[in-house]
C-alpha positions in Angstrom: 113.8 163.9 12.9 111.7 166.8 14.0 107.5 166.6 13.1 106.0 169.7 12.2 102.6 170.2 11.4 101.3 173.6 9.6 98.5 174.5 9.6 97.4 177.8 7.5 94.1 178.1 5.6 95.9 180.0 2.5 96.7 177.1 0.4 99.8 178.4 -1.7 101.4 180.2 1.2 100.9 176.8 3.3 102.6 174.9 0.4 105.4 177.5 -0.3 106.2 177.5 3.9 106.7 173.5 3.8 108.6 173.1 0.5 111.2 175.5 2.1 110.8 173.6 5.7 111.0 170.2 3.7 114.3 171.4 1.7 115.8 171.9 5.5 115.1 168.3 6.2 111.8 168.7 8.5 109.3 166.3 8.3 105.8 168.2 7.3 102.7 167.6 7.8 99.9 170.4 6.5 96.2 170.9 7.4 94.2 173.0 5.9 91.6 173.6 8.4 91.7 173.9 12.1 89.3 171.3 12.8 91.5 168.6 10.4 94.4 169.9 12.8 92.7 168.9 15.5 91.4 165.8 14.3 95.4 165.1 13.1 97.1 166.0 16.4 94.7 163.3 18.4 95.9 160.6 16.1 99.6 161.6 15.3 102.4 163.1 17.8 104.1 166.5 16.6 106.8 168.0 18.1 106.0 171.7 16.9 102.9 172.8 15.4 102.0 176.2 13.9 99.1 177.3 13.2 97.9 180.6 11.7 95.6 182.7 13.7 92.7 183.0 12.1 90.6 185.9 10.9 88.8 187.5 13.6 85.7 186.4 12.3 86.6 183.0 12.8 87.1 184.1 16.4 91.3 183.4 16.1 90.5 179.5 15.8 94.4 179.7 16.4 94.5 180.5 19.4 91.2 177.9 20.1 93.4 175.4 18.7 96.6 176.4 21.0 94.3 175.9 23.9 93.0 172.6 22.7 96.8 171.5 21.8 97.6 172.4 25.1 95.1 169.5 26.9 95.6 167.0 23.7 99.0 167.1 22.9 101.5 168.7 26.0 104.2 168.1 24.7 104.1 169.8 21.3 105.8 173.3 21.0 102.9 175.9 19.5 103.5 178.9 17.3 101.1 181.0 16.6 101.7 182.6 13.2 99.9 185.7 11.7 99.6 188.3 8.6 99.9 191.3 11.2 101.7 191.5 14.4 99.7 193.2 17.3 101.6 192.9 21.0 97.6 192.1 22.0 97.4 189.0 20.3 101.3 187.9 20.6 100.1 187.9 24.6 97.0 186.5 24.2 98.7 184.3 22.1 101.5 183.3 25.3 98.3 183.1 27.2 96.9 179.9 25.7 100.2 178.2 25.4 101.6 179.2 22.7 105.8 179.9 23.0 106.3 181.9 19.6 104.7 184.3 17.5 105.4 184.1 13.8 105.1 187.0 11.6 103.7 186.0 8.2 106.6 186.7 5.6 109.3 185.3 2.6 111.6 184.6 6.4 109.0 182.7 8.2 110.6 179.5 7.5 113.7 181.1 9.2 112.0 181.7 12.4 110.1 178.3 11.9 113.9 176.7 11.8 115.1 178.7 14.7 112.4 177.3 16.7 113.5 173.9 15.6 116.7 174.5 16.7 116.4 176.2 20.1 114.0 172.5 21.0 116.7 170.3 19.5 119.4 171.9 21.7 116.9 171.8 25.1 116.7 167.8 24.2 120.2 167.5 23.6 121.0 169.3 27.1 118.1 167.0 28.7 119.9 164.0 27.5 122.9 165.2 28.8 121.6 165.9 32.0 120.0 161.9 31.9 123.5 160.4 31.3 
């Protein structure tokens, strides 16, 4: 079963964006903060995590947290996931590490599963490379 871990600030949309991931059969984990994400993430393997970017005033602790991911926890596929989508950031995003950027919406979820999907079929065509 996949791991996610989301990581958003905004309490209700956070909560709303895992009921809807949970319903799909994902198993969630949420942080609330960046620095409990990256407390979480040295003691717990994920196999996607997405974070929100962060206000600028924050300095886009996502994208601090996509670099730190990066060294921490290789493996995990990052998503950066934002209110506003600016082609800037997106690369910046891509930059640090990150392989998707999520537009804030009612159809993140979708893109969230998508993501799922598209790792689940690269480990099913790795496994089939094995045998």
């Amino acid at each position: 079963m996949t791991k996610i871990l989301i990581v958003d600030e905004h309490d209700d949309y956070r909560k709303a964006l895992c009921r809807r991931l949970s319903r799909a059969g994902i198993h969630i984990y949420q942080a609330a903060s960046f620095e409990h994400a990256h407390h979480v993430v040295q003691h717990e393997s994920f196999d996607v995590v997405v974070a929100d970017l962060g206000t600028s005033s924050q300095g886009h602790a996502g994208l601090c947290l996509t670099a730190a991911l990066k060294q921490c926890a290789p493996t995990s596929v990052v998503a950066i996931m934002s209110d506003n989508y600016s082609v800037e950031t997106a690369v910046e995003s891509m930059r640090k590490g990150a392989s998707d950027y999520i537009i804030k919406s009612d159809t993140a979820h979708e893109q969230i599963l998508a993501l799922v999907q598209r790792l689940e079929r690269r480990r099913a065509l790795r496994r089939s490379k094995m045998v």
